[in-house]
C-alpha positions as CSV (number, residue, x, y, z in Angstrom):
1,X,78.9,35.5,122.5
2,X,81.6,37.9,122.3
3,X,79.9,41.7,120.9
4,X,81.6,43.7,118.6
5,X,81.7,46.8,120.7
6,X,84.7,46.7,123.2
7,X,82.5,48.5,126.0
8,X,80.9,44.9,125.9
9,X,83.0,41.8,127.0
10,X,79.8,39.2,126.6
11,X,76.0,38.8,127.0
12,X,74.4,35.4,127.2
13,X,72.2,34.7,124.7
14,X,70.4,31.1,123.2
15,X,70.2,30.5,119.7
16,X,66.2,31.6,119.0
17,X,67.2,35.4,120.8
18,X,70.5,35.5,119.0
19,X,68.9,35.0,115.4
20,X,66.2,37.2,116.6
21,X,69.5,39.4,117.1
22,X,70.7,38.6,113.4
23,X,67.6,38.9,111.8
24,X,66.8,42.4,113.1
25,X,70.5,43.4,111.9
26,X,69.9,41.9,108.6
27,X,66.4,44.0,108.8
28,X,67.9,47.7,109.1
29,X,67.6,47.2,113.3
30,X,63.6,46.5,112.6
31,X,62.9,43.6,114.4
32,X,60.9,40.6,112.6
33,X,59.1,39.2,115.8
34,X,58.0,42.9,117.5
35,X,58.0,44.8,114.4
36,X,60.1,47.4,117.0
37,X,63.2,49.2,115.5
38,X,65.6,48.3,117.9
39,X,68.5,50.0,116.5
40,X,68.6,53.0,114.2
41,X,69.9,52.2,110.4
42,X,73.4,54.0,111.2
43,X,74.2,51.7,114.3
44,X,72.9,48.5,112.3
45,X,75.7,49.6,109.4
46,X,78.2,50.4,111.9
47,X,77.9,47.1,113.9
48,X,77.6,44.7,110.3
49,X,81.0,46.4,109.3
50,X,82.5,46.0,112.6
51,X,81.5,42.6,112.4
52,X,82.8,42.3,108.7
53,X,86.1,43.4,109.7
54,X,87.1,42.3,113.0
55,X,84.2,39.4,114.0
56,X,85.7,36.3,113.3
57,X,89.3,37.2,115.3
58,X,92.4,36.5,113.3
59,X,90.1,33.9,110.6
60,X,88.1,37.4,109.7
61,X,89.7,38.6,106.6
62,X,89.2,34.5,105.4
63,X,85.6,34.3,106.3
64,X,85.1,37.7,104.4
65,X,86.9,36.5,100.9
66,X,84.6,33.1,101.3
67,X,81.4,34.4,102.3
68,X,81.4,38.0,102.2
69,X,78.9,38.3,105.0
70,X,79.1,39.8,108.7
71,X,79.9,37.9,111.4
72,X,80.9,37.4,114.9
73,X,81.4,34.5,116.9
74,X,82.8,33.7,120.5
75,X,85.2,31.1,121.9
76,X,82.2,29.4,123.3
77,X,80.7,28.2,119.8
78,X,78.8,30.4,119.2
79,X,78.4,32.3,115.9
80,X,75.8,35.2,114.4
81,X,76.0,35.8,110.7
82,X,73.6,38.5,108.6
83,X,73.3,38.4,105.2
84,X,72.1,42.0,105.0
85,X,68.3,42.4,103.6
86,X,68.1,38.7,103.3
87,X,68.7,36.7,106.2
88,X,70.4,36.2,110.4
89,X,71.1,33.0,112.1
90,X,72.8,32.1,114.9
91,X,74.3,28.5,114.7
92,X,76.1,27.3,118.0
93,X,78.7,24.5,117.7
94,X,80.9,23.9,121.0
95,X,84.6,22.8,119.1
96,X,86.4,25.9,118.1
97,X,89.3,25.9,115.6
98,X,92.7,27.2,116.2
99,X,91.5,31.1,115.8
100,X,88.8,30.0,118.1
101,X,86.0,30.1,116.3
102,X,83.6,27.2,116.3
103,X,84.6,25.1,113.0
104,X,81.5,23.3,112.5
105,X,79.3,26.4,112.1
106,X,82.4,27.9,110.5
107,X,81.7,25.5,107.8
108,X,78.0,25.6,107.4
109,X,78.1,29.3,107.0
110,X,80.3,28.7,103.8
111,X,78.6,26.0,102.6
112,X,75.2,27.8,102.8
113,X,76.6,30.4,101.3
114,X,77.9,28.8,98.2
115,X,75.0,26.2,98.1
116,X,72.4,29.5,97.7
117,X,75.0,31.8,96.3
118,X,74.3,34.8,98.6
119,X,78.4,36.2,98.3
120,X,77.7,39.7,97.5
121,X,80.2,38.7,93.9
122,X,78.0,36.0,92.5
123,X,77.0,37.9,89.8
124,X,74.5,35.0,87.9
125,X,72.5,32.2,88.6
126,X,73.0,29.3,85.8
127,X,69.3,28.6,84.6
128,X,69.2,25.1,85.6
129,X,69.9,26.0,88.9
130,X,67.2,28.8,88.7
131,X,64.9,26.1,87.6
132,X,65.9,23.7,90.7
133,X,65.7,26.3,92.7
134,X,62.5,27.4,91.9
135,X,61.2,23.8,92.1
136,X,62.5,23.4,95.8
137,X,61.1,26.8,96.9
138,X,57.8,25.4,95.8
139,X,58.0,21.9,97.3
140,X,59.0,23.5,100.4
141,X,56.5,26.4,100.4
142,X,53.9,23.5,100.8
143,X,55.8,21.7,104.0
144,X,56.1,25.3,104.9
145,X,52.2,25.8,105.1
146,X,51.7,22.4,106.7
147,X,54.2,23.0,109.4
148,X,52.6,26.5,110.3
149,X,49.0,24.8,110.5
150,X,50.0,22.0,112.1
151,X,51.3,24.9,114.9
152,X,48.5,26.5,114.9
153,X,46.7,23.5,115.9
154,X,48.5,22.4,118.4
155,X,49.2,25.9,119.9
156,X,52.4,25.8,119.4
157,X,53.8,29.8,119.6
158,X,57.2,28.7,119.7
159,X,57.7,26.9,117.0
160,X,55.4,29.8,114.9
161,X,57.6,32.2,116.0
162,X,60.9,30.4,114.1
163,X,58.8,29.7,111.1
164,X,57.9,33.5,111.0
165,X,61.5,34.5,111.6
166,X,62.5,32.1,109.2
167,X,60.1,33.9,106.6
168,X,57.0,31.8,106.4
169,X,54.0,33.9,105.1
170,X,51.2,33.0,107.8
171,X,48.9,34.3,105.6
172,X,49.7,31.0,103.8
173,X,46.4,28.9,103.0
174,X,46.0,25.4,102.6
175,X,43.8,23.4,99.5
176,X,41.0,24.4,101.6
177,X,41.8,28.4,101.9
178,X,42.3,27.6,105.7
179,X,45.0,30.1,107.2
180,X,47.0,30.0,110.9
181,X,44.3,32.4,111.9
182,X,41.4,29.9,111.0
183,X,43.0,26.8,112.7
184,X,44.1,28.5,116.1
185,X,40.2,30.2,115.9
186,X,39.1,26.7,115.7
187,X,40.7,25.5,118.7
188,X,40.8,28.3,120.3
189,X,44.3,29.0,121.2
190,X,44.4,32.5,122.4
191,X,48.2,33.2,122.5
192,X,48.9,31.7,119.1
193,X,45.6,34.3,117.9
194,X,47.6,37.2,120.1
195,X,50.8,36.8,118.3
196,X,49.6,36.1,114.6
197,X,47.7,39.3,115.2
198,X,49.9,41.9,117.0
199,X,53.7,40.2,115.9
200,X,53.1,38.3,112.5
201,X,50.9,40.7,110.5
202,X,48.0,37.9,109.6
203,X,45.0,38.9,108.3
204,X,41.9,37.9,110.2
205,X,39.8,39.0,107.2
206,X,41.0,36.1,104.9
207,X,37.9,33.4,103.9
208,X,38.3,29.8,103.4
209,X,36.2,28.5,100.5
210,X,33.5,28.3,102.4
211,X,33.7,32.0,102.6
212,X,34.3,31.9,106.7
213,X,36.8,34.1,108.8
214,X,38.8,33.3,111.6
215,X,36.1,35.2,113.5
216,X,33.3,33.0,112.5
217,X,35.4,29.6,113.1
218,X,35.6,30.7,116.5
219,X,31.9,31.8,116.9
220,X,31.0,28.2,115.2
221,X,33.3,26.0,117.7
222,X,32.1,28.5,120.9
223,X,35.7,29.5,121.5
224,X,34.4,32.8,123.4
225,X,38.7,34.0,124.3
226,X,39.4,33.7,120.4
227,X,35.9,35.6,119.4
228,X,36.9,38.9,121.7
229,X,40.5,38.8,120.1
230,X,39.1,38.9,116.5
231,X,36.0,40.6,117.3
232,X,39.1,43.5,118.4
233,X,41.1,43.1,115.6
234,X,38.4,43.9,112.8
């Protein structure tokens, strides 16, 4: 991808370290995964209006009156976007357009945009689409927790890490009060424990409704890696 800062030419990047990238821009520089502030708040403003202005090549001042939002892309398909305190992604799409920016993610940018009405001029939300909204956000909220136990389970770090970045609460609980923390305890998946812990913020002193602890699921199912991570964090 093609950086903003001419004493840059290019740095290779895939798409989960390059919305990494856009979420810690949208984040002040604080980084989402590490908690770390990887750039200071004046370099984070600097390089979002750099991007705002010169980011998309010759298509910028276009992609600023439709979207309003930061961005750069590169002539190899890829392209970061921030909306600033909300959200970064980096979508990669190999056909580029005649300014040579990759059209398809071109497009998705704007249409996101206008689906969610995150231009910095939509001034109000029509109710019914308030209500619609609110409806979906809670439908998904419950695939949302599923998908992060279902993780858990399966020790999946990866794919916790993108629902984390994406802004899943792992403190989440299913029907049963059961958090992330409780199911990896269970099985006894030390790295998923590790990162929920020191990256995501969970909180090992959460109770199910049978008033256990992620530190007393793993005592229960002998998982002696996931009791000294717990028994550290409490």
């Amino acid at each position: 991808m093609a950086a903003p800062d001419s004493q840059c030419a290019s740095t290779e990047i895939t798409c989960e370290s390059g919305a990494a990238m856009a979420a810690s821009l949208a984040n002040g520089g604080l980084c989402p995964l590490s908690g770390d502030q990887v750039l200071s708040p004046a370099a984070t403003r600097s390089m979002l209006s750099m991007m705002q202005v010169a980011g998309m090549k010759d298509y910028s001042t276009t992609f600023h009156y439709k979207t309003s939002v930061p961005a750069v892309s590169s002539s190899h398909g890829s392209l970061l976007a921030v909306v600033p305190g909300v959200l970064g992604l980096v979508a990669l799409s190999p056909e580029t357009d005649a300014c040579g920016n990759p059209w398809r993610a071109v497009h998705f940018c704007q249409e996101l945009i206008s689906t969610f009405q995150l231009h910095s001029f939509d001034i109000r939300t029509p109710f019914r689409q308030i209500l619609a909204y609110r409806q979906w956000k809670t439908e998904s909220e419950g695939y949302q927790i599923m998908n992060v136990l279902l993780a858990a389970f399966k020790g999946n770090v990866q794919a916790l890490r993108r629902y984390f970045l994406s802004g899943v609460d792992v403190n989440a609980v299913d029907y049963d009060g059961r958090s992330a923390l409780h199911v990896a305890a269970a099985e006894g998946h030390a790295e998923v424990i590790r990162f929920l812990l020191e990256n995501a913020g969970a909180n090992p002193a959460l109770r199910d409704r049978w008033g256990s602890s992620p530190l007393q699921e793993a005592r229960r199912h002998n998982k002696e890696a996931a009791v000294q991570l717990l028994q550290g964090s409490t």
